[in-house]
Biotite code that builds the C-alpha atoms (Angstrom):
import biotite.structure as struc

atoms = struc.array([
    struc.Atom([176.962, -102.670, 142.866], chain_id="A", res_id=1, res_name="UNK", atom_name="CA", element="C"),
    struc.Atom([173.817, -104.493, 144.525], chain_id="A", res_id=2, res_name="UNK", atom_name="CA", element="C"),
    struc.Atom([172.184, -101.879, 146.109], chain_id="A", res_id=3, res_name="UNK", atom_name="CA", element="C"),
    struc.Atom([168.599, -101.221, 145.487], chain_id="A", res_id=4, res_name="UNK", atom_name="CA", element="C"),
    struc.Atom([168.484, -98.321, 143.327], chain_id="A", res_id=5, res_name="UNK", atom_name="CA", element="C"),
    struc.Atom([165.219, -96.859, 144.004], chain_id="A", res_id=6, res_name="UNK", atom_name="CA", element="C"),
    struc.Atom([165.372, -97.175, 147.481], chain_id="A", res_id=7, res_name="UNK", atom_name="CA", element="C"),
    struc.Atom([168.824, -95.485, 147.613], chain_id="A", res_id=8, res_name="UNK", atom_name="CA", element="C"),
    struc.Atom([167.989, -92.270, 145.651], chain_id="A", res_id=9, res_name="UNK", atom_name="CA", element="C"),
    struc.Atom([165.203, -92.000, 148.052], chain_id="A", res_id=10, res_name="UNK", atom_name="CA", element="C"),
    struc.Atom([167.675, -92.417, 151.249], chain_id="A", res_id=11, res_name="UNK", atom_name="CA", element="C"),
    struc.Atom([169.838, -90.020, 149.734], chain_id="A", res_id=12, res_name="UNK", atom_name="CA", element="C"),
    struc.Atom([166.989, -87.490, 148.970], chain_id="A", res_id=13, res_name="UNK", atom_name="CA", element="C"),
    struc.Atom([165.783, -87.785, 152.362], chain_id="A", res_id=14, res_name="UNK", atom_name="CA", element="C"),
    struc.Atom([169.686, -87.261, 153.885], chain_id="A", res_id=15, res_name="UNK", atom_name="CA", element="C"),
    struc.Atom([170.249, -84.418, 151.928], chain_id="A", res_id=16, res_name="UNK", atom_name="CA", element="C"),
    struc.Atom([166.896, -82.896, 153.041], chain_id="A", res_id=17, res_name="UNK", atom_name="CA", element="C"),
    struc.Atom([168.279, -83.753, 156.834], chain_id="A", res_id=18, res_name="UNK", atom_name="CA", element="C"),
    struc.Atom([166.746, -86.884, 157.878], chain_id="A", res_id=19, res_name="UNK", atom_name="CA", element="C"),
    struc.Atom([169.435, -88.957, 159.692], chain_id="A", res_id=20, res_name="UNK", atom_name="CA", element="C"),
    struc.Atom([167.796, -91.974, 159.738], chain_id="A", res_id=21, res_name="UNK", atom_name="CA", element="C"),
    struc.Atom([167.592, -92.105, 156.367], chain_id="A", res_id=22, res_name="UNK", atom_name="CA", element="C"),
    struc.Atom([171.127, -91.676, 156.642], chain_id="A", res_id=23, res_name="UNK", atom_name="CA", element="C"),
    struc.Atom([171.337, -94.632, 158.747], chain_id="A", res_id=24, res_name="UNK", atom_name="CA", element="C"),
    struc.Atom([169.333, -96.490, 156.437], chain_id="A", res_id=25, res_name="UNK", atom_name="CA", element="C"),
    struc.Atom([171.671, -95.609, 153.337], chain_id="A", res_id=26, res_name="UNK", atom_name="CA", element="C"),
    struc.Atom([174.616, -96.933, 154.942], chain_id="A", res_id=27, res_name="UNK", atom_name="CA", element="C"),
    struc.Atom([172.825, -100.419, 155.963], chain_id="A", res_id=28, res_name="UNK", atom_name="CA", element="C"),
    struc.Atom([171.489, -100.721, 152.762], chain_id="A", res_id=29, res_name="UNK", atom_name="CA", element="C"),
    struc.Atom([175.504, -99.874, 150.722], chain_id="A", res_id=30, res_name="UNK", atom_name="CA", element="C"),
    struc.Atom([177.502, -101.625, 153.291], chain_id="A", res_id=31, res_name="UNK", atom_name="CA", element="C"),
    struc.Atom([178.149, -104.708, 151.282], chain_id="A", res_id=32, res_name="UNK", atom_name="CA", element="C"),
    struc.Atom([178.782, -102.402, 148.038], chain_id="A", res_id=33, res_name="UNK", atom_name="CA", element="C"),
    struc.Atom([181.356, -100.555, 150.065], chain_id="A", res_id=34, res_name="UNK", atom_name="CA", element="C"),
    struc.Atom([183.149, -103.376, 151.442], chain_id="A", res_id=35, res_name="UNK", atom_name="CA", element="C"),
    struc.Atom([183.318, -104.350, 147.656], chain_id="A", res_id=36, res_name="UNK", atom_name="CA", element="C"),
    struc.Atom([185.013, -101.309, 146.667], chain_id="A", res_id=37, res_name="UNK", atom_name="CA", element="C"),
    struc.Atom([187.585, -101.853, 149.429], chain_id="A", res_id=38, res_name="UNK", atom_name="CA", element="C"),
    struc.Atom([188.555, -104.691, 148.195], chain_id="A", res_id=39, res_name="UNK", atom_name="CA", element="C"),
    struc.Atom([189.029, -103.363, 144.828], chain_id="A", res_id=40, res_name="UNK", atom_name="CA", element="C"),
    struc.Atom([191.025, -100.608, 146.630], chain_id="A", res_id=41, res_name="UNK", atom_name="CA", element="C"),
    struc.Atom([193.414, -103.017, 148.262], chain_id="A", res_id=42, res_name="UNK", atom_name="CA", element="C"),
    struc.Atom([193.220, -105.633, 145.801], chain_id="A", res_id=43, res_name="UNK", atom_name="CA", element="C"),
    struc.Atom([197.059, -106.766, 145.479], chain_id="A", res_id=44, res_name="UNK", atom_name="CA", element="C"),
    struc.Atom([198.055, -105.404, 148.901], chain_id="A", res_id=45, res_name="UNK", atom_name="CA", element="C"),
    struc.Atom([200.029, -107.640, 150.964], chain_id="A", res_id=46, res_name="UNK", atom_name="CA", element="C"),
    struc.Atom([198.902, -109.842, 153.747], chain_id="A", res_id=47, res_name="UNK", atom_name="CA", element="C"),
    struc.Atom([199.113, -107.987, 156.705], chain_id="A", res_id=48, res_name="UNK", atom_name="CA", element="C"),
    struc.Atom([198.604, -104.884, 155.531], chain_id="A", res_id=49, res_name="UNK", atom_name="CA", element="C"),
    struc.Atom([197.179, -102.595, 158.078], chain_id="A", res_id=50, res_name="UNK", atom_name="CA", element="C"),
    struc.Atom([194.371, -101.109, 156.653], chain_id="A", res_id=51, res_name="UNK", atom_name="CA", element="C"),
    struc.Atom([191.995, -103.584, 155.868], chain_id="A", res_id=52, res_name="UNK", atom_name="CA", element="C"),
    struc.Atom([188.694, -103.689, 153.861], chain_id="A", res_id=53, res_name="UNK", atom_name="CA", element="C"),
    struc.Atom([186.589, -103.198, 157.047], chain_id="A", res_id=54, res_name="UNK", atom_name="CA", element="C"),
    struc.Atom([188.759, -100.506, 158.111], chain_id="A", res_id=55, res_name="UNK", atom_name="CA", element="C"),
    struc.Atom([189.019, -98.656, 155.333], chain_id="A", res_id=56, res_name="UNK", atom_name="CA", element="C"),
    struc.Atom([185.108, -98.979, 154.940], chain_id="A", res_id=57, res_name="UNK", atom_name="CA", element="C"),
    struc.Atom([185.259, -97.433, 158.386], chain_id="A", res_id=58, res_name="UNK", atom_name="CA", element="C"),
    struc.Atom([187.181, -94.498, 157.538], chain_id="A", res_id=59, res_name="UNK", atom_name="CA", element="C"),
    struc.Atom([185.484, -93.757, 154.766], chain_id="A", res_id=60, res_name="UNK", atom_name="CA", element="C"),
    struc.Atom([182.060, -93.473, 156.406], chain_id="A", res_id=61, res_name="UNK", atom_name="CA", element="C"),
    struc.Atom([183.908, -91.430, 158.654], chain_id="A", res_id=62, res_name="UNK", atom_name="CA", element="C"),
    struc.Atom([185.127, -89.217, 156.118], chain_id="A", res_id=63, res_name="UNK", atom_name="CA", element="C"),
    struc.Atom([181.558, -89.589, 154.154], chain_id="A", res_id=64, res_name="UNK", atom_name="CA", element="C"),
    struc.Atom([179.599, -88.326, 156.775], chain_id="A", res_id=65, res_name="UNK", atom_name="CA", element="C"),
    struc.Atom([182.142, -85.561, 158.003], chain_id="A", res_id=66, res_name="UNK", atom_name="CA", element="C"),
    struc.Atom([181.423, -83.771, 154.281], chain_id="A", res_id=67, res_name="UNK", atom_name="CA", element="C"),
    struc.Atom([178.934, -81.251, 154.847], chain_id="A", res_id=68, res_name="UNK", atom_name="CA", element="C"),
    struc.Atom([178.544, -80.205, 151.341], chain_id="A", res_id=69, res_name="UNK", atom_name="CA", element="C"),
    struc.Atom([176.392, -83.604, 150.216], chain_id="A", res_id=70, res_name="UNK", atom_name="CA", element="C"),
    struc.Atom([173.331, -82.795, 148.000], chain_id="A", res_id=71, res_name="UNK", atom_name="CA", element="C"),
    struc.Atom([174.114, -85.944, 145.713], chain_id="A", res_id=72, res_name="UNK", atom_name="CA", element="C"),
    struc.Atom([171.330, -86.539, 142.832], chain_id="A", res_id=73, res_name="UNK", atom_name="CA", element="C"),
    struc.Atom([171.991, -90.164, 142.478], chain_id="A", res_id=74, res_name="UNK", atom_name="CA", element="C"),
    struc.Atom([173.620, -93.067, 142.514], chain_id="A", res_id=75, res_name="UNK", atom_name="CA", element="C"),
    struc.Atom([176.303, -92.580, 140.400], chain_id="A", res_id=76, res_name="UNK", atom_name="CA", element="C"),
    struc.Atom([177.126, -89.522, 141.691], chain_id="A", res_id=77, res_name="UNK", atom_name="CA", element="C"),
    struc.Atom([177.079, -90.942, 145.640], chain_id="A", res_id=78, res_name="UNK", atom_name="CA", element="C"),
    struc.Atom([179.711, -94.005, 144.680], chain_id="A", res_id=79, res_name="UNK", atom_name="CA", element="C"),
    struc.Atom([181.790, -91.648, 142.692], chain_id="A", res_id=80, res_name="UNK", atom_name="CA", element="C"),
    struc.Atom([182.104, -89.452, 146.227], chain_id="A", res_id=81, res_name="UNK", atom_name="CA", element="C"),
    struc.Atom([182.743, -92.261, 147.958], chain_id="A", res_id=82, res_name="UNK", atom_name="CA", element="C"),
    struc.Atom([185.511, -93.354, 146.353], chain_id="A", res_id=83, res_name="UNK", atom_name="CA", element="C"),
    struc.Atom([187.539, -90.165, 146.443], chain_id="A", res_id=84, res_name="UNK", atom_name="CA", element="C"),
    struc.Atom([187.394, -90.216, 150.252], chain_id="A", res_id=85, res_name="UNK", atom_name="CA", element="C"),
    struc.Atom([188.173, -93.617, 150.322], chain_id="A", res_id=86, res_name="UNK", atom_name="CA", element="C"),
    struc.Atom([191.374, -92.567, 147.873], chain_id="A", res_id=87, res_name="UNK", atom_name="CA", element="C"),
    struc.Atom([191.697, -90.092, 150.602], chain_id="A", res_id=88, res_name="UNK", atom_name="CA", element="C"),
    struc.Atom([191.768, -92.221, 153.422], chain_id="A", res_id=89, res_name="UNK", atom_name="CA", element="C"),
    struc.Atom([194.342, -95.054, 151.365], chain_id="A", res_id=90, res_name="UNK", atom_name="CA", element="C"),
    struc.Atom([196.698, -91.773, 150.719], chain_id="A", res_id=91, res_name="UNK", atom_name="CA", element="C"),
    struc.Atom([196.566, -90.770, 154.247], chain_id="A", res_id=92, res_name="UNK", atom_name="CA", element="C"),
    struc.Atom([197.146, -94.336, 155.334], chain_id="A", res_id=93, res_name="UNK", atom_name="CA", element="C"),
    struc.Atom([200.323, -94.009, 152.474], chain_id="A", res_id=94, res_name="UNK", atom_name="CA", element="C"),
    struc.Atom([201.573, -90.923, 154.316], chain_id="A", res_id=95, res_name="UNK", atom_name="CA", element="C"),
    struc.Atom([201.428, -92.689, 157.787], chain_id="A", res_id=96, res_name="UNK", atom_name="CA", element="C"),
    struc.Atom([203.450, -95.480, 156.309], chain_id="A", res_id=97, res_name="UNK", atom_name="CA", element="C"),
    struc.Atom([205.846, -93.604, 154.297], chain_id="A", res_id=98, res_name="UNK", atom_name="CA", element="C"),
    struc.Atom([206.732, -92.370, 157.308], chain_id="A", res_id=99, res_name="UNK", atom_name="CA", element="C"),
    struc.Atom([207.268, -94.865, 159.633], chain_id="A", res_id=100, res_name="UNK", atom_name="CA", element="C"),
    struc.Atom([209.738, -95.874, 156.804], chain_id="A", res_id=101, res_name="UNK", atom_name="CA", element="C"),
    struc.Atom([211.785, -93.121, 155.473], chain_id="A", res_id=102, res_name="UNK", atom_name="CA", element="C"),
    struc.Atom([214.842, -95.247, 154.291], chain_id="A", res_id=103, res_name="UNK", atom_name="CA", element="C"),
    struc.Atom([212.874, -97.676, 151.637], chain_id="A", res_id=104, res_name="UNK", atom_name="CA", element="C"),
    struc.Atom([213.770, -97.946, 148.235], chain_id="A", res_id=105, res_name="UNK", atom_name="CA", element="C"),
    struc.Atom([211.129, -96.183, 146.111], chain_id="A", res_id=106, res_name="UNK", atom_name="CA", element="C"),
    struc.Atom([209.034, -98.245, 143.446], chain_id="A", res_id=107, res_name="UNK", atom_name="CA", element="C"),
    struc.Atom([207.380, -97.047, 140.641], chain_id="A", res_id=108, res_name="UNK", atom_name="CA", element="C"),
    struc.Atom([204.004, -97.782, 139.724], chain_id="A", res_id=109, res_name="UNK", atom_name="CA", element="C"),
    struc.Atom([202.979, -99.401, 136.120], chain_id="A", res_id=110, res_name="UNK", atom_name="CA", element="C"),
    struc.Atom([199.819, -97.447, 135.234], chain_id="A", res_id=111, res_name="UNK", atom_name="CA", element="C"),
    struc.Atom([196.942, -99.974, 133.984], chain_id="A", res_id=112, res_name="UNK", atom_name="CA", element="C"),
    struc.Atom([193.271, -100.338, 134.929], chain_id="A", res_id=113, res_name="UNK", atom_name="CA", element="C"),
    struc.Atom([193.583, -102.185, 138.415], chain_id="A", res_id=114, res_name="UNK", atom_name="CA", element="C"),
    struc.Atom([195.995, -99.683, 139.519], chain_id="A", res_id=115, res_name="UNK", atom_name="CA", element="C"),
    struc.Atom([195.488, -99.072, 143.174], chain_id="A", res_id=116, res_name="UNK", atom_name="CA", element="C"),
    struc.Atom([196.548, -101.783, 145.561], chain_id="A", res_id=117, res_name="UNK", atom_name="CA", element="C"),
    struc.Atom([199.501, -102.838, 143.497], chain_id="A", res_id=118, res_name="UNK", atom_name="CA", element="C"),
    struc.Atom([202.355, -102.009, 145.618], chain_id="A", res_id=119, res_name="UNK", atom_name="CA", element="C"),
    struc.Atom([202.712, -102.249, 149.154], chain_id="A", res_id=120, res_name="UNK", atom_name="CA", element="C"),
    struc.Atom([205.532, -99.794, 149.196], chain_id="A", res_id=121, res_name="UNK", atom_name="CA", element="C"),
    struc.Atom([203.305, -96.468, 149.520], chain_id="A", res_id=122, res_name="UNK", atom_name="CA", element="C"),
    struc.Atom([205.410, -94.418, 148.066], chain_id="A", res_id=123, res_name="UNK", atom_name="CA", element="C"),
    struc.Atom([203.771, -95.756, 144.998], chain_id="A", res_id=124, res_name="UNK", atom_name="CA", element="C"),
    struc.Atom([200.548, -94.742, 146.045], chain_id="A", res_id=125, res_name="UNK", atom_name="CA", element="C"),
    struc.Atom([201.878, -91.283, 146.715], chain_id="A", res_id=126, res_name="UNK", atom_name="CA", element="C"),
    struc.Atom([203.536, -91.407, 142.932], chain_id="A", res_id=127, res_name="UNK", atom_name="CA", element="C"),
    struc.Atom([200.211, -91.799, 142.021], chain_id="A", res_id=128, res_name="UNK", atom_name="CA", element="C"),
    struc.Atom([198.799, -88.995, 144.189], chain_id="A", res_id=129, res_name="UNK", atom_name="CA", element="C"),
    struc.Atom([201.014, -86.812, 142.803], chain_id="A", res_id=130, res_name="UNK", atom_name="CA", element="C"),
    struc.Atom([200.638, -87.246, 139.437], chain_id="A", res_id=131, res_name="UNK", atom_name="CA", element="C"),
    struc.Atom([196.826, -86.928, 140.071], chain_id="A", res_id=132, res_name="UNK", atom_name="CA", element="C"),
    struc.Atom([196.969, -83.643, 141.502], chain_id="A", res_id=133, res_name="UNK", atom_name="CA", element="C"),
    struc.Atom([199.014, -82.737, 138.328], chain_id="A", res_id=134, res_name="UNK", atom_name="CA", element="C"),
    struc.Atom([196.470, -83.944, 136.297], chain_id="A", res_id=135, res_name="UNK", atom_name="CA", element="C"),
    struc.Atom([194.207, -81.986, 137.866], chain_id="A", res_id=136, res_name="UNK", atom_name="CA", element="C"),
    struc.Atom([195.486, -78.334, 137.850], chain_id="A", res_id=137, res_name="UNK", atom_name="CA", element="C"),
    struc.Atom([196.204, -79.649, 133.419], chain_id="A", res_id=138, res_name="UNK", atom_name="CA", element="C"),
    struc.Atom([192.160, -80.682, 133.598], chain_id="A", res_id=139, res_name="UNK", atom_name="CA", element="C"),
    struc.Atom([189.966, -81.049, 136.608], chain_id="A", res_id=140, res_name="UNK", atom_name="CA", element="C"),
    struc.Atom([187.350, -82.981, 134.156], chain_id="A", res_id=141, res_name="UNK", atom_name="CA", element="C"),
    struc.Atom([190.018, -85.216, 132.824], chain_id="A", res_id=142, res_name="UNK", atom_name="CA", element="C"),
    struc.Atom([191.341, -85.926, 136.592], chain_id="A", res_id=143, res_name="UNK", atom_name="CA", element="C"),
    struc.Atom([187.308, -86.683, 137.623], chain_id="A", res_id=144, res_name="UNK", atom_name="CA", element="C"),
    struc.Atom([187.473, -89.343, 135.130], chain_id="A", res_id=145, res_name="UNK", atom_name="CA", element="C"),
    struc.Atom([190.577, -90.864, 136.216], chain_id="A", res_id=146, res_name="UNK", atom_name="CA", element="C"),
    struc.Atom([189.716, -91.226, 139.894], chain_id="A", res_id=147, res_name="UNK", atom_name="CA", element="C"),
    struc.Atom([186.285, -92.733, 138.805], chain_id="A", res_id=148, res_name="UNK", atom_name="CA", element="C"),
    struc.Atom([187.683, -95.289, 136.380], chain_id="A", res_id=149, res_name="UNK", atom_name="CA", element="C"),
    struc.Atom([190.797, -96.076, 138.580], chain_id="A", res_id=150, res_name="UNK", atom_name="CA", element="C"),
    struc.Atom([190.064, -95.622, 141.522], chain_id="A", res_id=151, res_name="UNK", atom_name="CA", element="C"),
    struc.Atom([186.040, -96.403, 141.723], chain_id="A", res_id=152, res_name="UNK", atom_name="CA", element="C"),
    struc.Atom([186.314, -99.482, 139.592], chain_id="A", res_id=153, res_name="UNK", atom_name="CA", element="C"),
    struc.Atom([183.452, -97.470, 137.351], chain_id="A", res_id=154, res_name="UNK", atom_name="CA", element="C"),
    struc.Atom([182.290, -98.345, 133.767], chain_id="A", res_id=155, res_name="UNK", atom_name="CA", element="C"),
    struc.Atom([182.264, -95.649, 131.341], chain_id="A", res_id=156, res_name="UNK", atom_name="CA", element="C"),
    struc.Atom([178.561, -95.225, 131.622], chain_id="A", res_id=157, res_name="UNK", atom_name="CA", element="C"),
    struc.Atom([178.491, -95.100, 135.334], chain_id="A", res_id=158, res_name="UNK", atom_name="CA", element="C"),
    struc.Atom([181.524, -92.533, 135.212], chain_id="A", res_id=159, res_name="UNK", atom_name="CA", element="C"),
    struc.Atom([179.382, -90.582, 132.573], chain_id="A", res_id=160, res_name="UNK", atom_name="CA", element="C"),
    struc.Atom([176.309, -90.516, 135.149], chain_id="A", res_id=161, res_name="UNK", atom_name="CA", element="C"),
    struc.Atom([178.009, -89.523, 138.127], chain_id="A", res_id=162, res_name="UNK", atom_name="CA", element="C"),
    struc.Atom([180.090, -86.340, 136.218], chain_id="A", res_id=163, res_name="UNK", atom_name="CA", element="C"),
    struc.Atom([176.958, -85.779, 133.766], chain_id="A", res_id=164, res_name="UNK", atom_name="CA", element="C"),
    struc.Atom([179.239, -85.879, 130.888], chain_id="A", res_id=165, res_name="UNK", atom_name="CA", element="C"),
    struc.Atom([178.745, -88.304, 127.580], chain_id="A", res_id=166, res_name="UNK", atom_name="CA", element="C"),
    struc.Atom([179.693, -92.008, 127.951], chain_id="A", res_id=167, res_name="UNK", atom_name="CA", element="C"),
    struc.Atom([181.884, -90.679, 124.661], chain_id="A", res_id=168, res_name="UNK", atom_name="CA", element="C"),
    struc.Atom([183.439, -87.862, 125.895], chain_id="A", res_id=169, res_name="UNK", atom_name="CA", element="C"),
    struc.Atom([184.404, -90.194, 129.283], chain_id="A", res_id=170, res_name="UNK", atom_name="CA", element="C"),
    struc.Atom([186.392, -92.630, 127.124], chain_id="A", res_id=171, res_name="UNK", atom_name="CA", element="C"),
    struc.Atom([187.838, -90.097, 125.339], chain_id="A", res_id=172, res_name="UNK", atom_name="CA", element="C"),
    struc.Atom([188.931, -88.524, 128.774], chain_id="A", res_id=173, res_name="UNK", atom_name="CA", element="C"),
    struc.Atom([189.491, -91.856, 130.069], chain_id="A", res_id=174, res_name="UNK", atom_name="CA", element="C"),
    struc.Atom([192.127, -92.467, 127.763], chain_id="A", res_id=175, res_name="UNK", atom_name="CA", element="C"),
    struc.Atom([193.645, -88.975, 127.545], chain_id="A", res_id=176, res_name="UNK", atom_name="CA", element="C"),
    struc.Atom([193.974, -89.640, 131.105], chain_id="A", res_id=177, res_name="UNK", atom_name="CA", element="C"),
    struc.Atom([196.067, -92.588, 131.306], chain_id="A", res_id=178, res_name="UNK", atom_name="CA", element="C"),
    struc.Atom([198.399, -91.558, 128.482], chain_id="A", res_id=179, res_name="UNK", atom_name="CA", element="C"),
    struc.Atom([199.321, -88.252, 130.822], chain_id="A", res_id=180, res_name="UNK", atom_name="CA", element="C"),
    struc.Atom([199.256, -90.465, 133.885], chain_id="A", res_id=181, res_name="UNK", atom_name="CA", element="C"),
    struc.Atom([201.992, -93.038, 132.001], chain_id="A", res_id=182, res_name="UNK", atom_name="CA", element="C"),
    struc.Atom([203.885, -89.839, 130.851], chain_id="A", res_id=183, res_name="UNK", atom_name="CA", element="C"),
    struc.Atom([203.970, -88.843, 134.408], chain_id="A", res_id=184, res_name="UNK", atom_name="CA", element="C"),
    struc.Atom([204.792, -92.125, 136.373], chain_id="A", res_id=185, res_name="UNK", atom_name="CA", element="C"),
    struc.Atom([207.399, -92.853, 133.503], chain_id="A", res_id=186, res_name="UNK", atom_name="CA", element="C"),
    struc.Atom([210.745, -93.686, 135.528], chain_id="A", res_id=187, res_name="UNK", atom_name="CA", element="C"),
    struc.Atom([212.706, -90.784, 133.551], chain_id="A", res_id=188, res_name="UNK", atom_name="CA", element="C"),
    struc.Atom([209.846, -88.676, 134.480], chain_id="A", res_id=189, res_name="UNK", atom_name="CA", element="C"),
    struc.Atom([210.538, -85.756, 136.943], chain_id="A", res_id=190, res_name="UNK", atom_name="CA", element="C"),
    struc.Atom([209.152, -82.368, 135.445], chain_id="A", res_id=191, res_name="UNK", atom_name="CA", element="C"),
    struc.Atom([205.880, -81.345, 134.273], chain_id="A", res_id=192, res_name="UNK", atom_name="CA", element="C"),
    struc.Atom([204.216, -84.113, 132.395], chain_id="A", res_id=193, res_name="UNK", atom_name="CA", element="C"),
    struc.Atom([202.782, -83.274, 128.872], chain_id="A", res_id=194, res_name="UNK", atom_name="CA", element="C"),
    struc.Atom([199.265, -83.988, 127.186], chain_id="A", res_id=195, res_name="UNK", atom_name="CA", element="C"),
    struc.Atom([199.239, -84.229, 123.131], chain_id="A", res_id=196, res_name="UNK", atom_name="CA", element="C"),
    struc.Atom([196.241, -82.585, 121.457], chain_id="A", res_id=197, res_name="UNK", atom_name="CA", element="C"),
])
């Protein structure tokens, strides 16, 4: 991400003491950084797709700035919050779809880094919810991870600052994480997925 990271922490230290045009400032200042990780969240979408990158960047400010419980301490932490509500919004979109087309064949999803944005059909995308909100009620740490790697594009050290947790202990997770995910997006798949010790 190209944000200036000194001047962010201080926009986000001011917002979370109340200032909103430091607020104002932030979102200036990460626009380009969150029209990059739209793109990574639609990557592989296809053309005409109805939520597009400014869109979703639109929602998600939306949905950013509708959270009242924001007292971020950094960076790391901001992005990784960012990119759950702009999961959100993408599942929500999904929903809204999935509706409008009730008689579609379903399609599974093949679990690998670059996950999101690799179906149009969005029942995929809700596969994939699904099988997150397994994940977490088995581990809410493991689940953090997941969303951070997959669905924030974030390196292990970035996913280690934003959940203070060892850049170790996030690959660990990281991989823990997919395994469970693959066990639960497998096509034979339908109960309770599993996690070996």
């Amino acid at each position: 991400m190209s944000t200036d990271l000194d001047n962010l922490e201080t926009l986000l230290r001011a917002w979370n003491a109340g200032d909103l045009a430091a607020r104002d400032a932030l979102f200036a200042q990460i626009y380009p950084d969150l029209k990059q990780l739209a793109r990574r969240h639609l990557r592989g979408e296809a053309d005409g797709h109805t939520l597009n990158t400014t869109a979703l960047v639109h929602e998600t400010c939306l949905g950013v700035l509708g959270d009242k419980s924001g007292d971020w301490r950094g960076r790391a932490q901001f992005f990784a919050f960012v990119s759950m509500v702009m999961r959100h919004v993408l599942i929500d979109h999904a929903r809204q779809r999935r509706a409008q087309k009730r008689d579609g064949q379903r399609v599974r999803v093949a679990l690998h880094d670059d996950i999101v944005g690799q179906s149009d059909d969005p029942d995929a995308l809700l596969d994939l919810e699904a099988a997150l909100t397994k994940l977490e009620e088995h581990s809410t740490r493991m689940a953090r991870v997941v969303e951070c790697r997959l669905f924030g594009g974030m390196t292990d050290l970035e996913t280690a600052r934003a959940l203070d947790m060892g850049e170790r202990s996030v690959s660990r997770e990281w991989q823990r994480g997919k395994a469970w995910l693959r066990v639960a997006l497998a096509p034979s798949a339908e109960g309770q997925a599993t996690l070996e010790s």
